[in-house]
mmCIF file of the N, C-alpha and C atoms, coordinates in Angstrom:
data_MODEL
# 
_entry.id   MODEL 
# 
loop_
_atom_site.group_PDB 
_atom_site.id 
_atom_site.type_symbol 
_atom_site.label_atom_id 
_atom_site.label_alt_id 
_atom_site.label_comp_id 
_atom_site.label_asym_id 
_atom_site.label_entity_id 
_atom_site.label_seq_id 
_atom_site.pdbx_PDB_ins_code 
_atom_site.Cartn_x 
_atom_site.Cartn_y 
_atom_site.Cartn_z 
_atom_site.occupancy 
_atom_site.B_iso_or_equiv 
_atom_site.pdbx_formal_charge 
_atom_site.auth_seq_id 
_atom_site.auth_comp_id 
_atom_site.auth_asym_id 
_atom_site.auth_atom_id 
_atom_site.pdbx_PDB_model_num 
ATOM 1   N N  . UNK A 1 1  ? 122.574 139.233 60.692 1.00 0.00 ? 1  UNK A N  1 
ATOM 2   C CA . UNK A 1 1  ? 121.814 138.988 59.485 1.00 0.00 ? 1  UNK A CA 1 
ATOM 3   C C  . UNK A 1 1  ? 120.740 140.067 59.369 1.00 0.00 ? 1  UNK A C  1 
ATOM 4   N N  . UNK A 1 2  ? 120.414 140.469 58.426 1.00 0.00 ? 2  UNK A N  1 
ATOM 5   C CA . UNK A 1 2  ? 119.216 141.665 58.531 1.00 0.00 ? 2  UNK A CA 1 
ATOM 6   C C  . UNK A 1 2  ? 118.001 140.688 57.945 1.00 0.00 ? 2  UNK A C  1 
ATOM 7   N N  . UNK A 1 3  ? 117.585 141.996 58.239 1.00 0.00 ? 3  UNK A N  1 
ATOM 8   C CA . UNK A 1 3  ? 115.965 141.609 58.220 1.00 0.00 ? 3  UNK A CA 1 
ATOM 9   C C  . UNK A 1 3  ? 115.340 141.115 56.673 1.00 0.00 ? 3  UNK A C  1 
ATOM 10  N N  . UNK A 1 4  ? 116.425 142.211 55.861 1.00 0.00 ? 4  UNK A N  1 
ATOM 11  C CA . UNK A 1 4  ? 115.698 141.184 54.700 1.00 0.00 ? 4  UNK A CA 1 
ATOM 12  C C  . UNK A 1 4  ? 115.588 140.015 54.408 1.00 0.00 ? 4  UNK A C  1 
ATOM 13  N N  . UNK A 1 5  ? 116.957 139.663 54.698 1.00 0.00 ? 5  UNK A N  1 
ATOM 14  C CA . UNK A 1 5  ? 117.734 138.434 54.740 1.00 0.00 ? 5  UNK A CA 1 
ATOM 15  C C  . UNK A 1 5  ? 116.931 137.054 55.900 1.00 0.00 ? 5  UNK A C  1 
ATOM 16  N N  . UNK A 1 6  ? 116.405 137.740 56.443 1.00 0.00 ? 6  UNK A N  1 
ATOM 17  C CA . UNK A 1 6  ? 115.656 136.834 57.248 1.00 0.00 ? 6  UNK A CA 1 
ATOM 18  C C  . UNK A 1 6  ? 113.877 136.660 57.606 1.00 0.00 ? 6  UNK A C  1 
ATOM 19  N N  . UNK A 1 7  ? 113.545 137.736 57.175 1.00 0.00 ? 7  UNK A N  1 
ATOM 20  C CA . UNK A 1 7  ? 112.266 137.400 56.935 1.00 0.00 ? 7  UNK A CA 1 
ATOM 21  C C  . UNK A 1 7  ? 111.582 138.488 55.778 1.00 0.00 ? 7  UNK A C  1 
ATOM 22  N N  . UNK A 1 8  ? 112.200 138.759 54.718 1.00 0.00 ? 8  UNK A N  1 
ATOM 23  C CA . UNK A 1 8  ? 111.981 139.700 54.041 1.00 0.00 ? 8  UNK A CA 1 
ATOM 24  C C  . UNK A 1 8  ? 110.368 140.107 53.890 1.00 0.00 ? 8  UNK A C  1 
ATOM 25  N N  . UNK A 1 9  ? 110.585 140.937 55.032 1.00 0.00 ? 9  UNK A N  1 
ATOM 26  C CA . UNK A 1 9  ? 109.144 141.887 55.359 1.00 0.00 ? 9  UNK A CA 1 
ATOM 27  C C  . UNK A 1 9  ? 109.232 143.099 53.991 1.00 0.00 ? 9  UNK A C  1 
ATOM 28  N N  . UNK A 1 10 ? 108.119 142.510 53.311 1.00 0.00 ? 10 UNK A N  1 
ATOM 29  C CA . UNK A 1 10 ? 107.264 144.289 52.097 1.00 0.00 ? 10 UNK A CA 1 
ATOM 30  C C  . UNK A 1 10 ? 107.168 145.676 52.991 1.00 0.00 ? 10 UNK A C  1 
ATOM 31  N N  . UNK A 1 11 ? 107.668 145.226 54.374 1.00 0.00 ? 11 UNK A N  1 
ATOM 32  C CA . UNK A 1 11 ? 107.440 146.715 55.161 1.00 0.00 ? 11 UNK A CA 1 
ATOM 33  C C  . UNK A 1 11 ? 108.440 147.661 55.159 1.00 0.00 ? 11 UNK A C  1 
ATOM 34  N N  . UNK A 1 12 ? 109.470 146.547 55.060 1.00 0.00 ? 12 UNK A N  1 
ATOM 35  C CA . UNK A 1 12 ? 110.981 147.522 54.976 1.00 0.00 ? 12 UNK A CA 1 
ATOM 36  C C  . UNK A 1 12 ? 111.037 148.448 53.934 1.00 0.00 ? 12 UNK A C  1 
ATOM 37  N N  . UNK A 1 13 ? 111.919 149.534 54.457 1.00 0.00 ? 13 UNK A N  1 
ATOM 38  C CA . UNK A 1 13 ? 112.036 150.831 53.804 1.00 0.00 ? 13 UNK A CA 1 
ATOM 39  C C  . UNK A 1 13 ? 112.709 150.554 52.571 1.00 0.00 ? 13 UNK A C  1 
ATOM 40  N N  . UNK A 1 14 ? 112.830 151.223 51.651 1.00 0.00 ? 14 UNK A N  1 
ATOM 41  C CA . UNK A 1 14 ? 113.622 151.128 50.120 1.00 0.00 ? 14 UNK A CA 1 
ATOM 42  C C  . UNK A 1 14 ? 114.702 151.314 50.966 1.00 0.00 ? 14 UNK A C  1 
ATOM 43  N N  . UNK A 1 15 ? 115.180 152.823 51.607 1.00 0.00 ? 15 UNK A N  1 
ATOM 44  C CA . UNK A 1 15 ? 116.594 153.264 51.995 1.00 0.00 ? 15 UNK A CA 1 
ATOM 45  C C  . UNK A 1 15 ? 117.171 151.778 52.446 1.00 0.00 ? 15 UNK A C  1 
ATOM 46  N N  . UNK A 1 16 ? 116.694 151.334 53.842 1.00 0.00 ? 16 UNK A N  1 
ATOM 47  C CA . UNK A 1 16 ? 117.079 150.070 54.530 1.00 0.00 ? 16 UNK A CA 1 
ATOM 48  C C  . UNK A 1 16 ? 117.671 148.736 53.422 1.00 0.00 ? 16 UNK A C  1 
ATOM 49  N N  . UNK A 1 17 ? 116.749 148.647 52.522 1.00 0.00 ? 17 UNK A N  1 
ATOM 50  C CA . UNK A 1 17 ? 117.286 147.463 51.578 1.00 0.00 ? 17 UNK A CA 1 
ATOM 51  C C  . UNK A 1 17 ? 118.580 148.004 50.970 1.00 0.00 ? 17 UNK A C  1 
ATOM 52  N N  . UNK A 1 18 ? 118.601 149.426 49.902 1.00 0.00 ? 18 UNK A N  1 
ATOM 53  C CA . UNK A 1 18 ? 119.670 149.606 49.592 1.00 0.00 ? 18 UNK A CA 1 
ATOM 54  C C  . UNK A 1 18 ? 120.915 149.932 50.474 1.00 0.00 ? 18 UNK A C  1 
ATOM 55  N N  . UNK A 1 19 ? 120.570 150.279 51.827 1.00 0.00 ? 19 UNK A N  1 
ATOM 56  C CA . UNK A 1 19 ? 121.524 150.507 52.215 1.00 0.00 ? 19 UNK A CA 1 
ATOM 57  C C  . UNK A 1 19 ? 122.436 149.013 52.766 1.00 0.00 ? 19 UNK A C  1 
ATOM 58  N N  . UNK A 1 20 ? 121.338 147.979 53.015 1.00 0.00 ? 20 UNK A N  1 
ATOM 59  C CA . UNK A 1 20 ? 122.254 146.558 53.727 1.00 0.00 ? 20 UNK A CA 1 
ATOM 60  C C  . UNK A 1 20 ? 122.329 145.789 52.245 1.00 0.00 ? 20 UNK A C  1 
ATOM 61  N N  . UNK A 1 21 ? 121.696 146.213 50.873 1.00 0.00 ? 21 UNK A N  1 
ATOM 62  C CA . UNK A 1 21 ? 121.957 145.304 49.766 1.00 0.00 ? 21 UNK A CA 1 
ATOM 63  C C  . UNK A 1 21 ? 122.259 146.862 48.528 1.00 0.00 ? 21 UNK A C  1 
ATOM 64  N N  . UNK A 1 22 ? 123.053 147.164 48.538 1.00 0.00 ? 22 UNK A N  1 
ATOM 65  C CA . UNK A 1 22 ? 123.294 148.752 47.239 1.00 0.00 ? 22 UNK A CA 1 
ATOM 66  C C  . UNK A 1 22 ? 123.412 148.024 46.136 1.00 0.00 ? 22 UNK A C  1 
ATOM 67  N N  . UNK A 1 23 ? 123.099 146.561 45.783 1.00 0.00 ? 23 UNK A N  1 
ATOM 68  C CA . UNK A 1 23 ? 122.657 146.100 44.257 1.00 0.00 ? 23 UNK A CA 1 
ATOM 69  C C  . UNK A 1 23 ? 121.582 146.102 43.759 1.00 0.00 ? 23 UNK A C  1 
ATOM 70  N N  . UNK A 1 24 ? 120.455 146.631 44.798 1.00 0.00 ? 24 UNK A N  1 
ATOM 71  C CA . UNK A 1 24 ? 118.893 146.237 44.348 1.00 0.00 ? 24 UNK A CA 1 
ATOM 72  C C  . UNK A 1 24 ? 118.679 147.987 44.130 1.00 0.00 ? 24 UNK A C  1 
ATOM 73  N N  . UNK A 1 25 ? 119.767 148.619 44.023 1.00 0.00 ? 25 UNK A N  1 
ATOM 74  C CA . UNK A 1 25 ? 119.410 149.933 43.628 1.00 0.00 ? 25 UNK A CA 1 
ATOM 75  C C  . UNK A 1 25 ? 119.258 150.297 42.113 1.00 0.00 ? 25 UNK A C  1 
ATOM 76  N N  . UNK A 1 26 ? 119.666 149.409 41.010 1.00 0.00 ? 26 UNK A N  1 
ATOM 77  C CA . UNK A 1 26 ? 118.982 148.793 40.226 1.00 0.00 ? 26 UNK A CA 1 
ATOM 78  C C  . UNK A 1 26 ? 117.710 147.945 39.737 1.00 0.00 ? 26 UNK A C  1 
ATOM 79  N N  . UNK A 1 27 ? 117.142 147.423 40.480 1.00 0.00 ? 27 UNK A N  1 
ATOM 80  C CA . UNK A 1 27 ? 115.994 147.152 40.407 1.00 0.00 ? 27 UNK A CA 1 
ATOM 81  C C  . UNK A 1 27 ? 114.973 148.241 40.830 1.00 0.00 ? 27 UNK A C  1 
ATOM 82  N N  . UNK A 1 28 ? 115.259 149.113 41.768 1.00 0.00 ? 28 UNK A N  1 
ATOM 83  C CA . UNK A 1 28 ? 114.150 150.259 42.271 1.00 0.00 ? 28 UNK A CA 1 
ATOM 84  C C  . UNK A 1 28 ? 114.316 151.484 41.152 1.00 0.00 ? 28 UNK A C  1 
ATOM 85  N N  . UNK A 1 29 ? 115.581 151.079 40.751 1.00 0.00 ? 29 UNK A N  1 
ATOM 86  C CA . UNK A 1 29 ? 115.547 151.843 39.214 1.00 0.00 ? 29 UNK A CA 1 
ATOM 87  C C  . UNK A 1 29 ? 114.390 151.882 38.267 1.00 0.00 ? 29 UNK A C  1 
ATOM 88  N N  . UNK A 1 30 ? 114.683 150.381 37.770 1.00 0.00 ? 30 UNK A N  1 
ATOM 89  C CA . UNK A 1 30 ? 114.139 149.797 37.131 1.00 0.00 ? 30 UNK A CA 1 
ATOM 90  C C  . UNK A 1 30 ? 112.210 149.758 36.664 1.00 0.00 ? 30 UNK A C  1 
ATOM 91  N N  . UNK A 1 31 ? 112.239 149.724 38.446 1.00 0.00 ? 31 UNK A N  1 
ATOM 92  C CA . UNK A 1 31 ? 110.612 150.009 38.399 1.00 0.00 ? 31 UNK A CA 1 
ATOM 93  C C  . UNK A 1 31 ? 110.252 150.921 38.936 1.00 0.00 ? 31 UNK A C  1 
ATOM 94  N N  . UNK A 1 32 ? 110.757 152.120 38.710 1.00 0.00 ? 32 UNK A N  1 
ATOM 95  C CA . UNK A 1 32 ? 110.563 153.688 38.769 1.00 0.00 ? 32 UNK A CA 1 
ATOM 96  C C  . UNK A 1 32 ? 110.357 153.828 40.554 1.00 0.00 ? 32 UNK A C  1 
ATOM 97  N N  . UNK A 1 33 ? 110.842 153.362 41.380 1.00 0.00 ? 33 UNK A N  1 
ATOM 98  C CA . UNK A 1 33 ? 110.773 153.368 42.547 1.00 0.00 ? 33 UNK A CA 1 
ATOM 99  C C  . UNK A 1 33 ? 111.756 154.613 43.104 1.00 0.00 ? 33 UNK A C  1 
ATOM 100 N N  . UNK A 1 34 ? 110.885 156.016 43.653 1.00 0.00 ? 34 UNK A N  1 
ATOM 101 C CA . UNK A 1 34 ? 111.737 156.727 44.040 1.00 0.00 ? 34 UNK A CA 1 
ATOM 102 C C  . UNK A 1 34 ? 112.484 156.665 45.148 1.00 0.00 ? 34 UNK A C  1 
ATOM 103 N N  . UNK A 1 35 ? 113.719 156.162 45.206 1.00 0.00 ? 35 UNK A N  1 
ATOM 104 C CA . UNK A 1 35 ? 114.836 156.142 46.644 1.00 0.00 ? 35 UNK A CA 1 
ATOM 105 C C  . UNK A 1 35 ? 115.368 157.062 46.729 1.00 0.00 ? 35 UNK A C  1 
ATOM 106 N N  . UNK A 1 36 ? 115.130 158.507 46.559 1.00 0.00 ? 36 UNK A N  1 
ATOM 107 C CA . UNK A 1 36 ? 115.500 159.320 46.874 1.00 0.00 ? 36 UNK A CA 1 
ATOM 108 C C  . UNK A 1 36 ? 114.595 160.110 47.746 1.00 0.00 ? 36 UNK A C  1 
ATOM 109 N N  . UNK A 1 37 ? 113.718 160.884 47.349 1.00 0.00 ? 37 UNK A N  1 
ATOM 110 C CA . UNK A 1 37 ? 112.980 161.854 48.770 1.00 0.00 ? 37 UNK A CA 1 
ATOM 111 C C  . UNK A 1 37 ? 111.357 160.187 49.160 1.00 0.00 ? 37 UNK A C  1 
ATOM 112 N N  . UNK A 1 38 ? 111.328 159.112 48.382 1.00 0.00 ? 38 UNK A N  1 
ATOM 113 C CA . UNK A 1 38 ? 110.490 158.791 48.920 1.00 0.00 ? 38 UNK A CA 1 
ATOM 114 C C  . UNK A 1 38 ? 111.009 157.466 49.078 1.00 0.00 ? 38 UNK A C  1 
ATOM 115 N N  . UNK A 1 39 ? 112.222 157.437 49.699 1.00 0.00 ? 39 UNK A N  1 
ATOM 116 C CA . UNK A 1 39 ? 112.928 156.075 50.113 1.00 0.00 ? 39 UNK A CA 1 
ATOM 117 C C  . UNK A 1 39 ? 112.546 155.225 51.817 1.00 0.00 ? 39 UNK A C  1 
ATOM 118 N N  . UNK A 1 40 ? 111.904 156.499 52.634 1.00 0.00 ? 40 UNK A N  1 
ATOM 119 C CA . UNK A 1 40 ? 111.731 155.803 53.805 1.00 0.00 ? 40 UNK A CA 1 
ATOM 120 C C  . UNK A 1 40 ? 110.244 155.263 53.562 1.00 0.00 ? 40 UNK A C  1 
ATOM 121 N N  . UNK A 1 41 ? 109.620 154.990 52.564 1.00 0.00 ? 41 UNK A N  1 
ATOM 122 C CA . UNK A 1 41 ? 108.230 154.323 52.454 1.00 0.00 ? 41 UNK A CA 1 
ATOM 123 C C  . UNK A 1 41 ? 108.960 152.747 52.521 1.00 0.00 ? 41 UNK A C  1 
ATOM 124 N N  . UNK A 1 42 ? 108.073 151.875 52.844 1.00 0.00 ? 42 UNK A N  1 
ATOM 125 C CA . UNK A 1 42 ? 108.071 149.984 52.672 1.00 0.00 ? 42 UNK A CA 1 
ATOM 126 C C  . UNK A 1 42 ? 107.920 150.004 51.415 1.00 0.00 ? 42 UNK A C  1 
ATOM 127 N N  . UNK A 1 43 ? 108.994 148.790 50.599 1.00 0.00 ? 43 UNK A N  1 
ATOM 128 C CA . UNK A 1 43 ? 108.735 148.650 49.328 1.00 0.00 ? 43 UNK A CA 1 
ATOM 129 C C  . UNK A 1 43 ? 107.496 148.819 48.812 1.00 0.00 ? 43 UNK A C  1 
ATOM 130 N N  . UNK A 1 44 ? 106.283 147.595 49.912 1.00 0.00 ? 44 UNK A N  1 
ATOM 131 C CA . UNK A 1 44 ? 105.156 147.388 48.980 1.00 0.00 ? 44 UNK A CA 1 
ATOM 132 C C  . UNK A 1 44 ? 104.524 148.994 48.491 1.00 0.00 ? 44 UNK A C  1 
ATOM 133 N N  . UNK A 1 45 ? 104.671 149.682 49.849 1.00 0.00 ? 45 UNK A N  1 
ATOM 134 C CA . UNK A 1 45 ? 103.944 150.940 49.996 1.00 0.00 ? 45 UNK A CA 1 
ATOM 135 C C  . UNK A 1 45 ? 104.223 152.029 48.386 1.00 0.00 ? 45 UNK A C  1 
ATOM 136 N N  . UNK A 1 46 ? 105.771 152.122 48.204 1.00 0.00 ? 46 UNK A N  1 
ATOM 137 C CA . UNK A 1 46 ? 106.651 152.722 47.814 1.00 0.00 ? 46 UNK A CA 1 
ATOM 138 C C  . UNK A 1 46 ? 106.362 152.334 46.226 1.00 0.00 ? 46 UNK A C  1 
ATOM 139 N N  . UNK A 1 47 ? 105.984 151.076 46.001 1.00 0.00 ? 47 UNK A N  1 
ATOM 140 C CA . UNK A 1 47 ? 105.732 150.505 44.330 1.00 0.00 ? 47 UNK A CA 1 
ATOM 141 C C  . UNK A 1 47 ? 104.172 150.792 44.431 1.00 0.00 ? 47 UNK A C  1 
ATOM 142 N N  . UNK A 1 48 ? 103.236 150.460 45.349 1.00 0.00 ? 48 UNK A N  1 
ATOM 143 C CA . UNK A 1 48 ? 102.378 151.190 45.382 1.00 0.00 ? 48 UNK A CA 1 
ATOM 144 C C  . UNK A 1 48 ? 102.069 152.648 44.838 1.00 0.00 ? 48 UNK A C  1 
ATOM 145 N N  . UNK A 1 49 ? 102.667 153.349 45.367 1.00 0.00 ? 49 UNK A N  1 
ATOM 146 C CA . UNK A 1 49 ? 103.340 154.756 45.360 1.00 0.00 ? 49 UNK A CA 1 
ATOM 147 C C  . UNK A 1 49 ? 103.302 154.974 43.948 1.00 0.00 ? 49 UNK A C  1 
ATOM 148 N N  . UNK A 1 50 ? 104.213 154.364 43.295 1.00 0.00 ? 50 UNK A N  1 
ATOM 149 C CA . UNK A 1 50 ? 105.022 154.745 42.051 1.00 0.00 ? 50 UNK A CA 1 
ATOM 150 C C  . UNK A 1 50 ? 104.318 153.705 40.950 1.00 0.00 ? 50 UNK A C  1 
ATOM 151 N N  . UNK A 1 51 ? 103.478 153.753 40.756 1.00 0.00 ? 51 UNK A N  1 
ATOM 152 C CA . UNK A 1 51 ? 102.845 152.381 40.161 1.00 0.00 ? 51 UNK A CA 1 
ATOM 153 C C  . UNK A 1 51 ? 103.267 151.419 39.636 1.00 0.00 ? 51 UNK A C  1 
ATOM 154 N N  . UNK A 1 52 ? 104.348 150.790 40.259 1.00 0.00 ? 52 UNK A N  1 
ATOM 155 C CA . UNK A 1 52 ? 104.749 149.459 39.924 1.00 0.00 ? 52 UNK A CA 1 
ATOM 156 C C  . UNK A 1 52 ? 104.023 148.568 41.116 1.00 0.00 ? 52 UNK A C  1 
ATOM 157 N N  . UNK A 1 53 ? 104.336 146.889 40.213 1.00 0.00 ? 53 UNK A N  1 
ATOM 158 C CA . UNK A 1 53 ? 103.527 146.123 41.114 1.00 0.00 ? 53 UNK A CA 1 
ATOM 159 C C  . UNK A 1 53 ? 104.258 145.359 42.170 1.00 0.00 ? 53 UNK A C  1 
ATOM 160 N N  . UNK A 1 54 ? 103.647 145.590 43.120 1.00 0.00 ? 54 UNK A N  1 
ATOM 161 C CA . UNK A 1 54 ? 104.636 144.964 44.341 1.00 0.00 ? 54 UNK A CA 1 
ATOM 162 C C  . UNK A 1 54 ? 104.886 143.649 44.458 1.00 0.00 ? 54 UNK A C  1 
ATOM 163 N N  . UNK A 1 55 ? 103.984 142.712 44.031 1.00 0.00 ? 55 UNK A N  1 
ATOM 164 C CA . UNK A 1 55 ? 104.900 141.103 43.896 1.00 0.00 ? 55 UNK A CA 1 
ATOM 165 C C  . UNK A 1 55 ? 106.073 141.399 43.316 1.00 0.00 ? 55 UNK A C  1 
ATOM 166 N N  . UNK A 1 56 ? 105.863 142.165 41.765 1.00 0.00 ? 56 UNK A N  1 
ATOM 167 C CA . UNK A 1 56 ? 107.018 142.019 40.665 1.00 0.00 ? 56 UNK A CA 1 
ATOM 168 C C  . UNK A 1 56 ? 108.480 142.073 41.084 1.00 0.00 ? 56 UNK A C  1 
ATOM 169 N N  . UNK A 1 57 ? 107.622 143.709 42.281 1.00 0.00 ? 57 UNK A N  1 
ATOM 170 C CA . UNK A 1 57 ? 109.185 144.254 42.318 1.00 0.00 ? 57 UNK A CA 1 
ATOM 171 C C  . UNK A 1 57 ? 109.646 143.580 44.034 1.00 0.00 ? 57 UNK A C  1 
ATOM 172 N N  . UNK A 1 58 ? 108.549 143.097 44.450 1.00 0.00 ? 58 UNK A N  1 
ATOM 173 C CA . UNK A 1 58 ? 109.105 142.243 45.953 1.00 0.00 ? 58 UNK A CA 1 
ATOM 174 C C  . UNK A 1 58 ? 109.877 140.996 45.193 1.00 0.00 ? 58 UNK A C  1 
ATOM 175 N N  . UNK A 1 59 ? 109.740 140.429 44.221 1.00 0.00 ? 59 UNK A N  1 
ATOM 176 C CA . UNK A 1 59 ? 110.712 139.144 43.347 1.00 0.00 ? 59 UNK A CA 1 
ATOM 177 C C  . UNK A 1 59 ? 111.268 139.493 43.191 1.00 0.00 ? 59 UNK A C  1 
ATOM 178 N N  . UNK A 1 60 ? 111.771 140.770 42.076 1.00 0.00 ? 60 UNK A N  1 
ATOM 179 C CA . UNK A 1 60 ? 112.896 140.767 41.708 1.00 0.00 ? 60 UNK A CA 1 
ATOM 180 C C  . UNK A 1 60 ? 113.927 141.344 42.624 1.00 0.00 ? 60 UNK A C  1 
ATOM 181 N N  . UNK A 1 61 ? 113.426 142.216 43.925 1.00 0.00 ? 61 UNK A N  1 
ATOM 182 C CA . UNK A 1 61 ? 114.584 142.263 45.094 1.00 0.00 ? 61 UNK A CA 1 
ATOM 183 C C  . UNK A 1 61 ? 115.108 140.941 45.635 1.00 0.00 ? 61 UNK A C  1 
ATOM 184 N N  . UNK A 1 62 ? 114.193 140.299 45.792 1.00 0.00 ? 62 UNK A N  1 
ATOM 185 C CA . UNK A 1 62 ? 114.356 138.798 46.598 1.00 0.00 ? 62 UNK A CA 1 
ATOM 186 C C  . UNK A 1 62 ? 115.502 138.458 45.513 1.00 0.00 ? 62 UNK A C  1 
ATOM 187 N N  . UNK A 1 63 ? 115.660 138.504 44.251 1.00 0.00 ? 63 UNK A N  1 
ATOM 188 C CA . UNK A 1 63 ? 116.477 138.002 43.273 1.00 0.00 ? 63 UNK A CA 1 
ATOM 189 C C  . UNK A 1 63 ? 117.675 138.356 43.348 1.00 0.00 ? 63 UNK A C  1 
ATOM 190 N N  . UNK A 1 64 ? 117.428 139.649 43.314 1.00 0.00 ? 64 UNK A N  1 
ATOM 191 C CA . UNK A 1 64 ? 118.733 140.568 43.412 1.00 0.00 ? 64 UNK A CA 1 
ATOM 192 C C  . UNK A 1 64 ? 119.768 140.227 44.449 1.00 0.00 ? 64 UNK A C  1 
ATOM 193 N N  . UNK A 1 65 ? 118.995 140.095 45.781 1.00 0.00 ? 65 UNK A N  1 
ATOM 194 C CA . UNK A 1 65 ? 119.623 139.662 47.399 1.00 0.00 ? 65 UNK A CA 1 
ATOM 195 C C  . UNK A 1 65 ? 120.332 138.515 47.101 1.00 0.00 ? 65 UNK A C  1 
ATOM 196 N N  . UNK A 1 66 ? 119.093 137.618 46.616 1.00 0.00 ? 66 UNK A N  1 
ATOM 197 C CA . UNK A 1 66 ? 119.927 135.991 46.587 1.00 0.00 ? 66 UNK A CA 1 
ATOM 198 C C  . UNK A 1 66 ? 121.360 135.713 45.125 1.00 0.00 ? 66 UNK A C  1 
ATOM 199 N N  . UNK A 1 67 ? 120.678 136.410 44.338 1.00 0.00 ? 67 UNK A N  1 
ATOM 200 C CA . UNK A 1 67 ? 122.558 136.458 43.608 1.00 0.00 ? 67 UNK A CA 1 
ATOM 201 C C  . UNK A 1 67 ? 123.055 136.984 43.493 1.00 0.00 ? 67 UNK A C  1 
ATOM 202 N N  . UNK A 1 68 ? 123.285 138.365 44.723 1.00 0.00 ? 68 UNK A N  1 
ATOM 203 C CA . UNK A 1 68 ? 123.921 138.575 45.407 1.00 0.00 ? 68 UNK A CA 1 
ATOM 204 C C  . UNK A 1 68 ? 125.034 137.859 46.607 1.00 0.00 ? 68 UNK A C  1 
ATOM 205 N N  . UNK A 1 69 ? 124.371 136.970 46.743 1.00 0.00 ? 69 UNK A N  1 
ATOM 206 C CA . UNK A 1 69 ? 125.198 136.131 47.957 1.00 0.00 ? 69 UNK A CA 1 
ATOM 207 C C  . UNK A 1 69 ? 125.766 134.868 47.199 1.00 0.00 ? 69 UNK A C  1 
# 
């Protein structure tokens, strides 16, 4: 089980999520989250980063994951 999946830590890397969930690569779309040269930042860090807001975009991954499964 990964880590998102089990204690979905804001620390984890963008790369890490898309790489164990490649549907929430739409959502980091979405909220201008760069996963490309600034994918090894932690979401929160990473929406930080990119000025989106990190609850928003920590929900709508959590969303993405769960209907996903």
């Amino acid at each position: 089980m990964s880590s998102i999946q089990t204690g979905f830590d804001p620390g984890v890397s963008v790369n890490q999520v898309i790489r164990e969930h490649p549907g929430t690569v739409e959502v980091f779309n979405r909220f201008g989250i760069d996963s490309c040269c600034g994918g090894a930042a932690g979401m929160r860090d990473a929406a930080l980063r990119d000025g989106a807001d990190p609850e928003a975009l920590l929900a709508a991954v959590r969303s993405a994951i769960e209907a996903a499964s």
